[in-house]
MOPAC internal coordinates of N, CA, C and O (Angstrom, degrees):
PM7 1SCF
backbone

  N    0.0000 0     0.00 0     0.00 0    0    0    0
  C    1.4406 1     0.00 0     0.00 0    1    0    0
  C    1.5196 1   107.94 1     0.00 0    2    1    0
  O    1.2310 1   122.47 1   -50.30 1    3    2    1
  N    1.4199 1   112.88 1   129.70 1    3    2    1
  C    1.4622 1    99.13 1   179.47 1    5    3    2
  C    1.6733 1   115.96 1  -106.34 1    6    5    3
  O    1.2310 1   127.26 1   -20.00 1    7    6    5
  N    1.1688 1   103.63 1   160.00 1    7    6    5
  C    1.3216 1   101.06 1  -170.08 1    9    7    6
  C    1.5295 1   114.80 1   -57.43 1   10    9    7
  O    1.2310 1   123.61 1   130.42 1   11   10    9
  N    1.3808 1   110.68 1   -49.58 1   11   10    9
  C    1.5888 1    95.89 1   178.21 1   13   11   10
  C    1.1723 1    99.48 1   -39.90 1   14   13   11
  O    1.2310 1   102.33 1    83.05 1   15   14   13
  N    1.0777 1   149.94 1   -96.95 1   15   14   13
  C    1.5809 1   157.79 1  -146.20 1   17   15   14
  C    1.4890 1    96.72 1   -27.24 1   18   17   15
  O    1.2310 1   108.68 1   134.68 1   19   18   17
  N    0.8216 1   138.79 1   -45.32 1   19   18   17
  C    1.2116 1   153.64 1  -140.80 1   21   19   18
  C    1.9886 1    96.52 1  -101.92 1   22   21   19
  O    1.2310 1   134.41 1   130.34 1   23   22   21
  N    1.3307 1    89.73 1   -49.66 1   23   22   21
  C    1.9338 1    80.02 1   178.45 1   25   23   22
  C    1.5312 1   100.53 1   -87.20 1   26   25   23
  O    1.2310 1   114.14 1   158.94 1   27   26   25
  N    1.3591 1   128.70 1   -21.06 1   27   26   25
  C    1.4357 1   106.79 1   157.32 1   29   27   26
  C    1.6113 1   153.50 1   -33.21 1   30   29   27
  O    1.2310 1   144.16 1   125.02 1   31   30   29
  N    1.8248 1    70.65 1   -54.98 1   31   30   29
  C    1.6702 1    82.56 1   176.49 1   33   31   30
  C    1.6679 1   102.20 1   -94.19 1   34   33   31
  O    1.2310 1   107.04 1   155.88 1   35   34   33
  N    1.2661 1   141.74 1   -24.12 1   35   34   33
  C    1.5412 1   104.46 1   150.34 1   37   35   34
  C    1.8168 1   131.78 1   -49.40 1   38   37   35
  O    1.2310 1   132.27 1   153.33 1   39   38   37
  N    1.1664 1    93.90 1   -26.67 1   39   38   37
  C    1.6500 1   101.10 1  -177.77 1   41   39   38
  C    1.9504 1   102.87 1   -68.23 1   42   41   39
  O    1.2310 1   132.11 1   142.87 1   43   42   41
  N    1.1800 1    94.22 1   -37.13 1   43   42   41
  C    1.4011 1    78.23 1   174.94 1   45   43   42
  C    1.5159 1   116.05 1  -111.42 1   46   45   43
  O    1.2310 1   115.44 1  -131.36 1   47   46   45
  N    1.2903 1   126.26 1    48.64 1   47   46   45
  C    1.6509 1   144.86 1   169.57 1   49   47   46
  C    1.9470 1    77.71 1  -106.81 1   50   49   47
  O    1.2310 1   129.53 1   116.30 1   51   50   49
  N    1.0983 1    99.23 1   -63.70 1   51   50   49
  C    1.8721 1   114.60 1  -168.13 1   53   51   50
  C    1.4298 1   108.91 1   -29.33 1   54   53   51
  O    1.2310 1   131.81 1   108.49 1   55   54   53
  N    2.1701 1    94.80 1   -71.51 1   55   54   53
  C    1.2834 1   108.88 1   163.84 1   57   55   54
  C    1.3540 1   134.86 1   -20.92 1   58   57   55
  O    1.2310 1   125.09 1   128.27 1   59   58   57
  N    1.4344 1   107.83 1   -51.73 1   59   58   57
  C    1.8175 1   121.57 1  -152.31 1   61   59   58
  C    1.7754 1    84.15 1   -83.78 1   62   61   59
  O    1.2310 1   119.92 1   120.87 1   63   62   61
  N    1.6707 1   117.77 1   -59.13 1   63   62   61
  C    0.9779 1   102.35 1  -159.98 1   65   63   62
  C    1.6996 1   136.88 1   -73.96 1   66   65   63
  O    1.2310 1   126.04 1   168.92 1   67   66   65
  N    1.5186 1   105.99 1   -11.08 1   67   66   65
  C    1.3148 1   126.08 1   149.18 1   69   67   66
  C    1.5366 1   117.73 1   -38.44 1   70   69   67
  O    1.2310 1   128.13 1   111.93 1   71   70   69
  N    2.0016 1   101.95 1   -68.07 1   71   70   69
  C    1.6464 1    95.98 1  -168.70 1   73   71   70
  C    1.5190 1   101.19 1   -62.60 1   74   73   71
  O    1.2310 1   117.19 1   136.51 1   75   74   73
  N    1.6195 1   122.95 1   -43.49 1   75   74   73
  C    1.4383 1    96.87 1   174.76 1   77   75   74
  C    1.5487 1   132.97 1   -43.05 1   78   77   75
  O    1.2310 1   117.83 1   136.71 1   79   78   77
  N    1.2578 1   121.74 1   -43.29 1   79   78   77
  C    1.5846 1   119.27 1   173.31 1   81   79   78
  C    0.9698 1   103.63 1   -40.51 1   82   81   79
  O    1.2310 1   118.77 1   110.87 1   83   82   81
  N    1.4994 1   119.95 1   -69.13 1   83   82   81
  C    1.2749 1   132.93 1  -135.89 1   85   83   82
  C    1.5882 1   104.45 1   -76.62 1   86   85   83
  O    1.2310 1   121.37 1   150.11 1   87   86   85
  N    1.7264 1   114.98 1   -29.89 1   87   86   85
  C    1.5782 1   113.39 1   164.37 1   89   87   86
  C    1.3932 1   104.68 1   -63.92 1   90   89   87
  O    1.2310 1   112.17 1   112.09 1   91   90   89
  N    1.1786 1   132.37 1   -67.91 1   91   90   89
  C    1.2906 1   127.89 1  -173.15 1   93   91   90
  C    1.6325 1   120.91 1   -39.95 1   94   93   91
  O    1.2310 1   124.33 1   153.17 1   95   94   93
  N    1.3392 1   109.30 1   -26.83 1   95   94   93
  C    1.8204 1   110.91 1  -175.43 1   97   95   94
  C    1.4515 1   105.58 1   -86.07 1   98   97   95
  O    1.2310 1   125.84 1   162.38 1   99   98   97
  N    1.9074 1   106.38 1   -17.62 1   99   98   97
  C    1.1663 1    94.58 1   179.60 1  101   99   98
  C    1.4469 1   123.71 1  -104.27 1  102  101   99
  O    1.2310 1   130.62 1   172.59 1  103  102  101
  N    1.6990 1    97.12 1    -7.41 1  103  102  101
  C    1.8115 1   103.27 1   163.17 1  105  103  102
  C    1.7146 1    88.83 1    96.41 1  106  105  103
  O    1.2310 1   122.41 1  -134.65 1  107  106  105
  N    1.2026 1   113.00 1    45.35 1  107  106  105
  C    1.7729 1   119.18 1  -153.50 1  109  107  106
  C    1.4675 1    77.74 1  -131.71 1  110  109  107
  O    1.2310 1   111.03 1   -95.93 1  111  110  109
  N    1.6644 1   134.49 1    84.07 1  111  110  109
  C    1.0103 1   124.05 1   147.92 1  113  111  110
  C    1.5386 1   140.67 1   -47.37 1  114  113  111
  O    1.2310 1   123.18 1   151.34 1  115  114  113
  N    1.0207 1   111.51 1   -28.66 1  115  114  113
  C    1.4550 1   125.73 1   173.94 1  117  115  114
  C    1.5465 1   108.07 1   -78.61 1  118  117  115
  O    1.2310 1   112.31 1   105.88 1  119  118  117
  N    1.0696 1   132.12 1   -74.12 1  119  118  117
  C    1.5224 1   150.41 1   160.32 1  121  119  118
  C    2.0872 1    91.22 1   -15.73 1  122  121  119
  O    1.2310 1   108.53 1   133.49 1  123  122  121
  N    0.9463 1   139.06 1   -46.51 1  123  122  121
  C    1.3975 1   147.24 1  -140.84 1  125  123  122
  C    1.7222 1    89.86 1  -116.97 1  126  125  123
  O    1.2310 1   125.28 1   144.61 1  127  126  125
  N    1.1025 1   107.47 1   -35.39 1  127  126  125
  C    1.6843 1    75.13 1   176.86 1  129  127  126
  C    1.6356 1   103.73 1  -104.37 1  130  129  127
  O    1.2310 1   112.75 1  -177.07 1  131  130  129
  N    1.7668 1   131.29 1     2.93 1  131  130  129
  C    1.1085 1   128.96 1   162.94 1  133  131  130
  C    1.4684 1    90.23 1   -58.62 1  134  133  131
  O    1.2310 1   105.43 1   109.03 1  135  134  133
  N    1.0101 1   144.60 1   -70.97 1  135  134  133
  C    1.4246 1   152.00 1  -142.36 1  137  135  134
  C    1.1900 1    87.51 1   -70.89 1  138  137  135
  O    1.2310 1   107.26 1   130.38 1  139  138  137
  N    1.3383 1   141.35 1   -49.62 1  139  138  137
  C    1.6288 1   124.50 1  -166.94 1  141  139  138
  C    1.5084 1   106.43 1   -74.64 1  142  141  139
  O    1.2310 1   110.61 1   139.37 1  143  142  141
  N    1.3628 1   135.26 1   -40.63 1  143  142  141
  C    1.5895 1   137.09 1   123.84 1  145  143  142
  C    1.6423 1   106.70 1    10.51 1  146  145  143
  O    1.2310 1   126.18 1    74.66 1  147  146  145
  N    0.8682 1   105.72 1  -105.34 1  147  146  145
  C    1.4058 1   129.32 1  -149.45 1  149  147  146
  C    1.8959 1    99.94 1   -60.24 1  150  149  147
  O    1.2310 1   119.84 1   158.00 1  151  150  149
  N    1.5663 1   117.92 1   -22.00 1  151  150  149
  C    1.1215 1   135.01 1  -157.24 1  153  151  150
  C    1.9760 1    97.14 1   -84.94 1  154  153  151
  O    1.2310 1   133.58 1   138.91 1  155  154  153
  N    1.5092 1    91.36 1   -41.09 1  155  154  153
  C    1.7254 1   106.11 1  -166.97 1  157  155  154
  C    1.5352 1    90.48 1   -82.94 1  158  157  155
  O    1.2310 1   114.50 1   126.46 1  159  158  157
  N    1.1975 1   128.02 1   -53.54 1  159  158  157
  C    1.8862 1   119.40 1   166.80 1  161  159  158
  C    1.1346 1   136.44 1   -24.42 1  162  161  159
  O    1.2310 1   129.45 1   133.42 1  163  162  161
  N    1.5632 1    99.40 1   -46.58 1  163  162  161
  C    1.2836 1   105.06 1  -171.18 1  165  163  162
  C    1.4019 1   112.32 1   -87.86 1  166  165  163
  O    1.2310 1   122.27 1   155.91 1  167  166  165
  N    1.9569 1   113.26 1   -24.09 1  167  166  165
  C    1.4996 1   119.95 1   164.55 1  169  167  166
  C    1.4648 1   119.61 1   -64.81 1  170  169  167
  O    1.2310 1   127.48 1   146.47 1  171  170  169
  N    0.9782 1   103.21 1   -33.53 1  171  170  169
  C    1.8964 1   110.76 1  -179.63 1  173  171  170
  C    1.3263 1    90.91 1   -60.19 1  174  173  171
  O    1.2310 1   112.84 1   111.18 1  175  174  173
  N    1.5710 1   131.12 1   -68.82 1  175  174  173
  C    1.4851 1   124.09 1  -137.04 1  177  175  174
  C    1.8559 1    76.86 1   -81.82 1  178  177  175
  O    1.2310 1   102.40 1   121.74 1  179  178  177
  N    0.4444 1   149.82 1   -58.26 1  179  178  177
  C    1.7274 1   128.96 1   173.93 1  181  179  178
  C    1.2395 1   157.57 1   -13.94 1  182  181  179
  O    1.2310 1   143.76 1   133.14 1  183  182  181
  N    1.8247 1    71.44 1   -46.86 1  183  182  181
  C    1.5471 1    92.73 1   158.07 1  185  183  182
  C    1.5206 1   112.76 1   -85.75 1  186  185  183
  O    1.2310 1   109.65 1   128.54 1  187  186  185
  N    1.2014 1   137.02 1   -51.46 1  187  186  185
  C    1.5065 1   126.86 1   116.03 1  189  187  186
  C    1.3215 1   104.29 1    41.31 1  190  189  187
  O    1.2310 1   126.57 1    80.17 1  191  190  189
  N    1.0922 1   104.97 1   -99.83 1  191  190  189
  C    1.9990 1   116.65 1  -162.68 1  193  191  190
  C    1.4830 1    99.45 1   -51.50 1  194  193  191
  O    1.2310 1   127.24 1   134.59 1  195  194  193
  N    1.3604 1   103.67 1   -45.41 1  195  194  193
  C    1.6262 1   104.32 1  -151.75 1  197  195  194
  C    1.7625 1    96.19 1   -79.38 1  198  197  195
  O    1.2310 1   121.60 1   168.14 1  199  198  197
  N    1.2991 1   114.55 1   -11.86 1  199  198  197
  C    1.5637 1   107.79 1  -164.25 1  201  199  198
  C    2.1387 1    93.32 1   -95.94 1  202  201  199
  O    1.2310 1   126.89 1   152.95 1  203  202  201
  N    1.4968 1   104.36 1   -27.05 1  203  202  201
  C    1.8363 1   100.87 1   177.09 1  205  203  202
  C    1.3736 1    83.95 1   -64.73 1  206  205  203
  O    1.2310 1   112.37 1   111.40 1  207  206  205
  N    1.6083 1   132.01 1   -68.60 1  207  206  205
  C    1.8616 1   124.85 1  -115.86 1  209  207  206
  C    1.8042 1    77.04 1   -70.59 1  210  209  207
  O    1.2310 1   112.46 1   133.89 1  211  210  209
  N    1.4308 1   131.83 1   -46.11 1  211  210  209
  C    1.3516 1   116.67 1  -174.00 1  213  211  210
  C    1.0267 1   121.99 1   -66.11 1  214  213  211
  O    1.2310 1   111.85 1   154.78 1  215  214  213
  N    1.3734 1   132.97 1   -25.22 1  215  214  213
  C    1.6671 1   145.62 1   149.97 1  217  215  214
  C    1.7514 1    92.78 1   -45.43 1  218  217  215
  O    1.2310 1   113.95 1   130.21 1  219  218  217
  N    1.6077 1   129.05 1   -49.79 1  219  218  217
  C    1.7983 1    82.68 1  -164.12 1  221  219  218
  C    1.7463 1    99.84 1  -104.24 1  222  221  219
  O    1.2310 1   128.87 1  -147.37 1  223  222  221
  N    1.5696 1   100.52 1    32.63 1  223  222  221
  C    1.3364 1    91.14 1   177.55 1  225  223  222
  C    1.3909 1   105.12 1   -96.33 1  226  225  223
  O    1.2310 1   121.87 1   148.97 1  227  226  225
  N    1.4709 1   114.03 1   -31.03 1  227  226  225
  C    1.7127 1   110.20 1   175.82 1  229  227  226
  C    1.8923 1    96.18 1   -72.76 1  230  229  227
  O    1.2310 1   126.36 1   152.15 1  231  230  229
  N    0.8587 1   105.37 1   -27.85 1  231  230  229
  C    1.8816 1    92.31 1  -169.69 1  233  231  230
  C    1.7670 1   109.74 1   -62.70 1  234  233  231
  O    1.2310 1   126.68 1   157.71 1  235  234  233
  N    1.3415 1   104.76 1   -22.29 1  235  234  233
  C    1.4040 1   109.76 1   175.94 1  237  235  234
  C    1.0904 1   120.22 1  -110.23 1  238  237  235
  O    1.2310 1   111.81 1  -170.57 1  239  238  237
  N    1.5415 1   133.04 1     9.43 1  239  238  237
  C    1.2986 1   125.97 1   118.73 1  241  239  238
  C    1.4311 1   136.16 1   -72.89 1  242  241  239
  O    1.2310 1   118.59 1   178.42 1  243  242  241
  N    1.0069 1   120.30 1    -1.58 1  243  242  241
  C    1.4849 1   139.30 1   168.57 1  245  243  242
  C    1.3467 1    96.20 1   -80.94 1  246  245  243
  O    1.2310 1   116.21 1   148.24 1  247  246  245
  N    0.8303 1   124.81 1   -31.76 1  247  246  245
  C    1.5255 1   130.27 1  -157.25 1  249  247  246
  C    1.7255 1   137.19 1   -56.72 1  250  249  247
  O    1.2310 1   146.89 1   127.48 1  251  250  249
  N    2.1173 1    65.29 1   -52.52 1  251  250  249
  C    1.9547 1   105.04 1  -163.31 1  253  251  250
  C    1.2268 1    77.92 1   -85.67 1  254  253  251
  O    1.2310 1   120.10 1   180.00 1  255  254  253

């Protein structure tokens, strides 16, 4: 997994949860659930990373 990938998808956990504030302060229903969108994306593919790097951590104890 490489790190960019990895600061991506925090950038867009970051992303999502910003535009949500920022819909909500502005009474921007739409704007606020893009941001809750974009917020759950960027948590999924996260979990993502963390569910491969432990996938090739058992594969390389299987390994040895």
């Amino acid at each position: 997994m490489s790190i960019m990938k990895k600061i991506r998808h925090k950038a867009e956990t970051a992303g999502g949860a910003t535009k949500k504030t920022v819909g909500k302060g502005l009474g921007n229903e739409r704007m606020e659930a893009e941001g809750s969108t974009d917020q759950a994306k960027g948590q999924a593919k996260q979990v993502g990373d963390k569910l491969k790097e432990a996938g090739q951590k058992v594969k390389h104890v299987f390994k040895n």
